[in-house]
N, C-alpha and C positions, 0 to 999 in steps of 0.2 A: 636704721638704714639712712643711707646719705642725697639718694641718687635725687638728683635737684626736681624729678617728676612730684616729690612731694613737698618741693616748695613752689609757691605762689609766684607763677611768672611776673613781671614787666607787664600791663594793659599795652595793647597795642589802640594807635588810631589811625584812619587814613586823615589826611589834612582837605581841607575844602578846595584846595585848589588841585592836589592829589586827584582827591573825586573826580573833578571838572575836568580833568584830563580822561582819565578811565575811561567816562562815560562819551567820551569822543575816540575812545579806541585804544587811546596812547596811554602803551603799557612803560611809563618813566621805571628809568634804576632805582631810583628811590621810593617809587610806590611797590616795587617787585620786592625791594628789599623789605619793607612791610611787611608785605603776606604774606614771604617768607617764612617770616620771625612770628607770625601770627598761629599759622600753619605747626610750626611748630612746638610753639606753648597749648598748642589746641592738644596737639597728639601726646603730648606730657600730661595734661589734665586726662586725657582719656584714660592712658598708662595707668594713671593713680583714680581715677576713679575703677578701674578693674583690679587694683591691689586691696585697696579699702572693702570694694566688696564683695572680694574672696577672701577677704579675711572671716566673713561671719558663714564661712563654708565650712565641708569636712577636711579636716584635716591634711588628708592628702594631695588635696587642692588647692590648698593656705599655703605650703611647702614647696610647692613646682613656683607658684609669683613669688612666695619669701625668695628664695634660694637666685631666681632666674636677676631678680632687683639686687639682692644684693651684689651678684656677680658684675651686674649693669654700673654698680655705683662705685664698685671696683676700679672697674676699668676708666669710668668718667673720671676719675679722683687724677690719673697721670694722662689722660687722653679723650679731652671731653670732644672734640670735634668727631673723634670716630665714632661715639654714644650719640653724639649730636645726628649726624647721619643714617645711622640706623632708625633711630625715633620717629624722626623727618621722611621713613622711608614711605610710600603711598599705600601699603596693605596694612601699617600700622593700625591707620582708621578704621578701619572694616573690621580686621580683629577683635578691636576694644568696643565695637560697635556691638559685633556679634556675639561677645562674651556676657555684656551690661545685658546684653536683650532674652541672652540666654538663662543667668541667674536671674533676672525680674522674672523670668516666665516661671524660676524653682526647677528649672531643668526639665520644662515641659518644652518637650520638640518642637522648633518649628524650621522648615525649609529643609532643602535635602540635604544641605552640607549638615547642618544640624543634627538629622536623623542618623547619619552616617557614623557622626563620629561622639564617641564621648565628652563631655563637658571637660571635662580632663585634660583631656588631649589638645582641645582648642586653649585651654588656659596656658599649659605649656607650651604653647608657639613661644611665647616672650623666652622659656629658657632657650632656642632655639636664637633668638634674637641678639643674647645674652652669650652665649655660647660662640655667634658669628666676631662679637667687639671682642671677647679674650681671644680667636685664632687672628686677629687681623694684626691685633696689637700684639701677638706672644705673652700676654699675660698668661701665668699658670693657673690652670682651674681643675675644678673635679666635677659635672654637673652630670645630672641626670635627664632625657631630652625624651616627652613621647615620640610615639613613629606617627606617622600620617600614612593610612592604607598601606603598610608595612614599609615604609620608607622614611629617610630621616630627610627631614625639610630644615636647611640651614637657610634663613630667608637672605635670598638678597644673591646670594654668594654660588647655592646648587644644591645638590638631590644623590644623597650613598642609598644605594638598591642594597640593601644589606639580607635578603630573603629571610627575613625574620620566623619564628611557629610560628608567636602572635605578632601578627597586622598591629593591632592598638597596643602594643605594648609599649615599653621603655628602656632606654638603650643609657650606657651612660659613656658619656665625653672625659677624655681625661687630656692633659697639656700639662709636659713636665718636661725635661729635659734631654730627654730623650724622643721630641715629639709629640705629637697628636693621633690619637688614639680612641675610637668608638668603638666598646665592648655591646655585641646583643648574644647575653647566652654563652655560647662557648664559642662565638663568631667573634673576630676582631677587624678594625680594619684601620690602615692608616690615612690619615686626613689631612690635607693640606692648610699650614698655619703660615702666621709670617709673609715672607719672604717666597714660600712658595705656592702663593697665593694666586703668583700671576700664569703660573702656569696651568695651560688647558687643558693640557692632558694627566693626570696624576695616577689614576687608578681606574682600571676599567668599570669598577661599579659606580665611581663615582664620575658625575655630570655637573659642570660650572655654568651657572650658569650665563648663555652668551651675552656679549655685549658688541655695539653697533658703537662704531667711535667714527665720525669726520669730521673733517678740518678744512674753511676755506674762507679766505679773507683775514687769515690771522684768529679766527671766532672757531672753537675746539667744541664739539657736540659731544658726550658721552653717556649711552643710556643703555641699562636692561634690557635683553630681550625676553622676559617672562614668561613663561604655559605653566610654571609648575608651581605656584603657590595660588592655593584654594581662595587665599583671602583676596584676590586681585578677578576672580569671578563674578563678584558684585560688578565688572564692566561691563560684562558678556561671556558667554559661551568661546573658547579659547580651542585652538588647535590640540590635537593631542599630542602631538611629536612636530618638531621640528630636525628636517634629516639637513645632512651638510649642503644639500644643494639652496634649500629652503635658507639655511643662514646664507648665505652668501648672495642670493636672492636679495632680502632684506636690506644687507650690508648693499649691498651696487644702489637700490631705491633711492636709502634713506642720505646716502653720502650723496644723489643727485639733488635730491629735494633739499638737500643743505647747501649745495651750493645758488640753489636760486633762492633762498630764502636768506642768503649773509649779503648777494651780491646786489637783490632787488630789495629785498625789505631789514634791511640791518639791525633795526631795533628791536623788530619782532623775535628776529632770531637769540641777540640778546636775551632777551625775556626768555624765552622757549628755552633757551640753556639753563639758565639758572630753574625753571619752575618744572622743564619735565625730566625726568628720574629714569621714568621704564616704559618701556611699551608694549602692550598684550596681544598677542598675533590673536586675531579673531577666527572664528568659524564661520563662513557663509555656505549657501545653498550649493551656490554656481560660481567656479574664478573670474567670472564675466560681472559678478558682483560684488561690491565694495563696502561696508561699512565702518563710522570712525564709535567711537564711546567713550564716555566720561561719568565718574561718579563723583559727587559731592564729598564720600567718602573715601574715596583713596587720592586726593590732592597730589597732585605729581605724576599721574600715569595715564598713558592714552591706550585706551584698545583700537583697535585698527587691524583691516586687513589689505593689501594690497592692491590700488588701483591700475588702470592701462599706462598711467604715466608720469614721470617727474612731477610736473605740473599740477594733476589730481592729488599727489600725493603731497603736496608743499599745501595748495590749498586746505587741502584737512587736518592737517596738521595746526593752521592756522587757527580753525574754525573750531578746534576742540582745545588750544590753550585762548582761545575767550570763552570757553565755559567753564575751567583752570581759574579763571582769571576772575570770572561773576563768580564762581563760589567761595572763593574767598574772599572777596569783596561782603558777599554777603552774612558771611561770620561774624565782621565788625561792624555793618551796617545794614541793618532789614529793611530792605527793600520791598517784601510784600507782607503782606498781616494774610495769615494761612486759615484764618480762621471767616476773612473778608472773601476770598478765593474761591467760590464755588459757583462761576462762570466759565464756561469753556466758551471759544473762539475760533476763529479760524486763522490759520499759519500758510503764509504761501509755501514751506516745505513741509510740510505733512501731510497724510491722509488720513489724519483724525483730527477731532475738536483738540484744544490745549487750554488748561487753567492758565492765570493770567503768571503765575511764573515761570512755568515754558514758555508762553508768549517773550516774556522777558529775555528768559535765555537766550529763545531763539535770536531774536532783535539781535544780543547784543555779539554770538556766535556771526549773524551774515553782518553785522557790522563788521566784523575786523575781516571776512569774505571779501565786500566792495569794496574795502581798502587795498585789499592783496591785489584782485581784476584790474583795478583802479591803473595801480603801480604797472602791471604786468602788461596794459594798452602798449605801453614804450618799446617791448619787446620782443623778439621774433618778426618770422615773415611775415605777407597777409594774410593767412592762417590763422595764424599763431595769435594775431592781434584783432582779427575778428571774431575769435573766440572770448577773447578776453573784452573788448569790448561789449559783447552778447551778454557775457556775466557780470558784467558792472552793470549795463542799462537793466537788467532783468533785476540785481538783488538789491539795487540804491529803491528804487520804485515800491518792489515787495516789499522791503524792510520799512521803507520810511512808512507807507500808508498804513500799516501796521502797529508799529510803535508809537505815530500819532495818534490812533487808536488807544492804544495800552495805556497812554501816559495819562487820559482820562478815568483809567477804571481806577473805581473804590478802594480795589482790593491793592493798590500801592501805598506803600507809607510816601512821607511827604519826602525824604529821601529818595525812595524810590522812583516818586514824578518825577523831582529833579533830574535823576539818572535818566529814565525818559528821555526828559525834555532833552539832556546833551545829546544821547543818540538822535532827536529828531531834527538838532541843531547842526551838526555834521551832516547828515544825510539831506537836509535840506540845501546846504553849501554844494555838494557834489549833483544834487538833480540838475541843477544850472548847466551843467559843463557838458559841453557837446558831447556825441556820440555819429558816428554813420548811422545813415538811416536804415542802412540792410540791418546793422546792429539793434536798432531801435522795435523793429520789424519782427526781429525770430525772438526777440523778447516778449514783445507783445503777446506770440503765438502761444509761447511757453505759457507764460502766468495766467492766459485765458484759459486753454485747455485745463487747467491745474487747478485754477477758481470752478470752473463750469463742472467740474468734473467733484471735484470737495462738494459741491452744494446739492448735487445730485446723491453723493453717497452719505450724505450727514444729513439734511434736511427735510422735513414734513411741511408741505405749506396745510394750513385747514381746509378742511374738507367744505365745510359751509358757505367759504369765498371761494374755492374754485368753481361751485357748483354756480355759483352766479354767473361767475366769468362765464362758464361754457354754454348757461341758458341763453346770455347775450348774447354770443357767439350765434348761435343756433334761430333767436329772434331776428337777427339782422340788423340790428337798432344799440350803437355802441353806446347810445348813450339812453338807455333803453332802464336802466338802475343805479341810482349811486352806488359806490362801492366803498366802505371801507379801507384800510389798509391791510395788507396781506401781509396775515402773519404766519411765520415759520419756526417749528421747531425743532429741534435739535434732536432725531431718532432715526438712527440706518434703520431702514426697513429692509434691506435687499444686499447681496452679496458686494464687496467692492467691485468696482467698474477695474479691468485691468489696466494697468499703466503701459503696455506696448507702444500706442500713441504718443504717450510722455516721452516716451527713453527716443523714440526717431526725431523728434521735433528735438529734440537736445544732441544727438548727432547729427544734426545738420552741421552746426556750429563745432561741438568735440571731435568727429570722425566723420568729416564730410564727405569721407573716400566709402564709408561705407553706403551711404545713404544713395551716392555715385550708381556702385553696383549694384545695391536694392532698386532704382527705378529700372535702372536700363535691363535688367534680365527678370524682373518679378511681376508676375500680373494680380497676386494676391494670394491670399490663403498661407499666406508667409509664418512660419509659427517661429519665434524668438524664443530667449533665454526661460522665461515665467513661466511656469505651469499652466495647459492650457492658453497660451497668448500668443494671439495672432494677429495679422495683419489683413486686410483685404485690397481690394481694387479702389475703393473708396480711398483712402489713407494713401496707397502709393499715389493715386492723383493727388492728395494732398499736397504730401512731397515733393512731387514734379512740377508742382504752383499749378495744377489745370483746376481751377478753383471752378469752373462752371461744372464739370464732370462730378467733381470730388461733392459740389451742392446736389447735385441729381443721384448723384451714389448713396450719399447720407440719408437722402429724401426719400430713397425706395428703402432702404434698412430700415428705417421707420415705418413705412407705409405696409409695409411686408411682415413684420417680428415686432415692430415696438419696440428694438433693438435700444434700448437707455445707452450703450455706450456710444452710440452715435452722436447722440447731442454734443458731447464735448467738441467732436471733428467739426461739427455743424456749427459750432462756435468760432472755431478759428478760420473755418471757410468764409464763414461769413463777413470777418473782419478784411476780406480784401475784396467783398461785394459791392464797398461802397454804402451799403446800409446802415450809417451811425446807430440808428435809432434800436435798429432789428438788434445789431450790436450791444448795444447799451442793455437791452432787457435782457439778451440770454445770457450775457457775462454775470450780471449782477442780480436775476430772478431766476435762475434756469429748472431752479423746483416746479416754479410756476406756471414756466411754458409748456414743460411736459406734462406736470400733473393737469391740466386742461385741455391737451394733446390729445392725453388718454382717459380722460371722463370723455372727452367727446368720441372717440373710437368708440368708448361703450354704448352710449347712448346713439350713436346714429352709423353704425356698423361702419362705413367707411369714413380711413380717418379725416383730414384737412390738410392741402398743402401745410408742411409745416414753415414755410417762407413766408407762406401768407397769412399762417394763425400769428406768427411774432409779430411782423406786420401791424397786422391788425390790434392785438395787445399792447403795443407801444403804442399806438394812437389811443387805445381804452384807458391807459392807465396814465399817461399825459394828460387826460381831462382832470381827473384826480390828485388834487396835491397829496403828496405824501406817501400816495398808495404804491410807489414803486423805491418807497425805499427799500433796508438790508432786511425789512421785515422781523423787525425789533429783537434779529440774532446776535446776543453778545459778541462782540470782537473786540 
């Protein structure tokens, strides 16, 4: 066999000054053209490492990769760019991933796709792959193709429902002169090769599948629209169907969010062209809810489900080819030592701890975010631009204190700091640059509630220093025992705190019409999208700015229930009380205040102002150096 999978690619490098861009955001032609080229020797080793070893298999699984490679090395020999594309395609990785993990294991099951289907079957995807470069090119072939759940999966291309007896069986392909032709049994069917490739409609069993093409600024997008190759699941959980309204749906999105990504951010969009392939319609709970996804291993393809608008939807598009863009980067250059990584942290977009390369991720995903905000201040109404402003101030701030953070941990190679250090280098350039102060304001509110609310559902301060605290409390005499420093550790005790609070304080800025109608007709009890998630009287004063109300509302949910998700409110109310200090301790201790909140409810039945316990703990823990640090929580 010829097919160059089992010769020894080219080494790829990025160049130092390559780097030195990346890590400030900037995705250069000539660094894309890299990864590329990197990407795609990667998925050629994969290829040959899954031939090699199936070769020490049985027989009839040595015969599905002999057969599907040689047919592959066929068609390379007059048409390697079509071989080249196929290789490069993004479920490549996941397949050769799935395969290697499935023969290490001896063909012991693991996962559902695993359990489902035979090792067999999974090996013969490549003749499928193999099968697609002869119909595309007209080469003649004769191959044999398993079914996938009794369907023939031509990756890349569509899906013949051919109602097979057996589900797992095997169908054979033939292309000769007379056409393309898939025999199962006494069933035949004809296939579309060549030339009639482009057309969408060929055969009612069979399904092409769709693609999302737009054009604007001269700069041409054309990608996959994918549900139906298994190996592209590694994103996420995928719709089950897509109906004609639902493409054209897609198609109107994606052609908006290409045009404000050619006309505001040019180079991005360059990039994005060359590096994304397909995009995997997701499955969420509720349409009111959006998620994007990336895997390391399928290189080229974004899951994603449709957000409220052009703008949401360019945004994440963004945000997930810089994690496109750090995984391949990190192929040629290790960035974190995995074996150094056994710290989690805190992320101002998550609501779990993250190792230090998530942290990374994340960093270097809202970096290429506050660049997109950045750009997007210039345009639109005032709406439009105090929204955008909101998300600049909000994710320059998050990310930077953040990745200053990261670029200290151990668990980075000295590569890695570097990279750091660029993202801290950029993000430190952009704090400087004005913003409105309303902008600076519902940012503020944002990343408070979000921090207050993270430390609440992830951290334990000790039981043996709260108990101090609240004896002093109780003595009257603040300064009545030295105190230690207060430490915290990292263990949800308790159910997460809903995020309804979150999603309003970020419609102020997104859908400020909604927030509109929510004060003026709602007195609370408001129940939103989330399971169980509600709003009350307390939060609508929030929103309405009645911040003395919204403190007296907070203050009786506590006084009343113990009510934990109030503190977050109580956080952000606070922040326009004027109370720096009160401020300072519940943003950055809020384990602390509570958990001595609620030893002291125990211990002397009614609870304490809780205006006046922070209060008072900010002046206790100000005597103390030290004791009001992050309380020795990795970040």
């Amino acid at each position: 066999m010829t097919l160059s999978t089992a010769r020894a690619p080219s080494p790829h490098n990025l160049g130092s000054s390559q780097l030195a861009a990346l890590a400030r955001g900037r995705v250069t032609a000539d660094a894309t053209e890299t990864l590329l080229a990197a990407e795609s020797s990667k998925h050629r080793l994969l290829v040959e490492g899954v031939r090699r070893r199936a070769a020490t298999r049985p027989q009839g699984e040595r015969v599905l990769i002999d057969a599907a490679v040689q047919l592959l090395s066929d068609v390379e020999a007059h048409s390697p760019d079509i071989v080249a594309s196929l290789i490069a395609l993004p479920q490549i990785g996941s397949w050769a991933v799935e395969c290697l993990r499935r023969m290490a294991a001896d063909e012991d099951a693991k996962g559902a796709m695993a359990r489902s289907v035979p090792l067999s079957n999974d090996l013969g995807y490549l003749a499928g792959i193999a099968a697609v470069a002869a119909l595309r090119t007209g080469h003649p072939f004769d191959l044999s193709v398993p079914l996938r759940n009794g369907k023939l999966l031509l990756p890349g291309l569509g899906v013949a429902d051919l109602d097979p007896v057996d589900p797992s069986g095997v169908v054979r392909i033939r292309l000769g002169h007379d056409g393309a032709v898939v025999y199962s049994g006494d069933r035949m069917m004809v296939l579309p090769a060549g030339a009639d490739l482009a057309f969408s409609s060929f055969d009612a069993r069979w399904s092409p599948t769709p693609r999302l093409h737009a054009e604007a600024g001269g700069l041409v997008l054309d990608v996959r629209l994918d549900i139906s190759d298994p190996f592209l699941t590694r994103i996420g959980a995928t719709v089950t169907e897509l109906s004609t309204a639902d493409r054209a749906a897609w198609q109107l999105s994606i052609a908006a969010a290409w045009r404000i990504l050619v006309r505001q951010h040019r180079a991005t969009a360059e990039a994005f062209a060359a590096i994304v392939s397909t995009l995997v319609p997701l499955a969420v709970p509720t349409p009111s809810i959006s998620s994007s996804a990336t895997s390391g291993w399928t290189f080229g393809a974004i899951g994603l489900s449709l957000p409220r608008d052009a703008t949401s939807l360019t945004e994440m598009l963004v945000h997930e080819l810089q994690h496109l863009v750090l995984g391949a980067i990190e192929d040629l250059s290790p960035l974190v030592i995995s074996d150094r990584d056994n710290h989690l942290g805190y992320a101002p977009w998550r609501d779990d701890p993250r190792p230090a390369e998530g942290l990374l991720h994340g960093c270097y995903a809202y970096l290429g975010v506050t660049r997109f905000w950045r750009q997007q201040r210039r345009v639109g109404g005032p709406a439009e631009q105090l929204r955008s402003a909101t998300e600049f101030a909000r994710w320059r701030l998050a990310t930077l204190s953040t990745v200053t953070k990261l670029a200290r941990s151990p668990a980075l190679t000295e590569m890695g700091r570097r990279f750091a250090s660029g993202i801290c280098t950029q993000l430190a350039r952009w704090r400087a640059e004005p913003v409105p102060a309303e902008a600076e304001d519902l940012a503020g509110d944002v990343l408070t509630e979000h921090r207050v609310r993270w430390r609440l559902n992830n951290l334990l301060p000790a039981d043996a220093q709260i108990e101090v605290a609240a004896q002093a409390w109780l003595s009257g005499n603040a300064m009545a025992k030295a105190m230690s420093e207060v430490r915290s550790t990292l263990k949800v005790t308790r159910p997460a705190m809903q995020t309804a609070r979150a999603q309003l304080l970020e419609a102020r800025y997104r859908d400020p019409d909604r927030i509109r109608r929510m004060v003026e007709w709602t007195d609370g009890g408001t129940s939103l999208d989330g399971p169980g998630e509600t709003i009350d009287e307390s939060d609508i004063a929030l929103l309405r700015g009645d911040i003395v109300t919204a403190l007296r509302r907070y203050s009786q949910r506590l006084a009343s229930t113990d009510d934990m998700d109030a503190w977050p409110g109580l956080a952000v109310a606070w922040r326009h009380s004027g109370q720096p200090e009160t401020v300072s301790l519940l943003t950055r201790r809020p384990e602390v205040v509570a958990a001595v909140y609620a030893r002291l409810r125990t211990l002397q039945g009614n609870p304490p102002d809780p205006t006046k316990l922070a209060e008072w703990l900010a002046g206790y823990f100000a005597k103390r150096s030290g004791a009001l640090s992050d309380g020795q929580v990795p970040t």
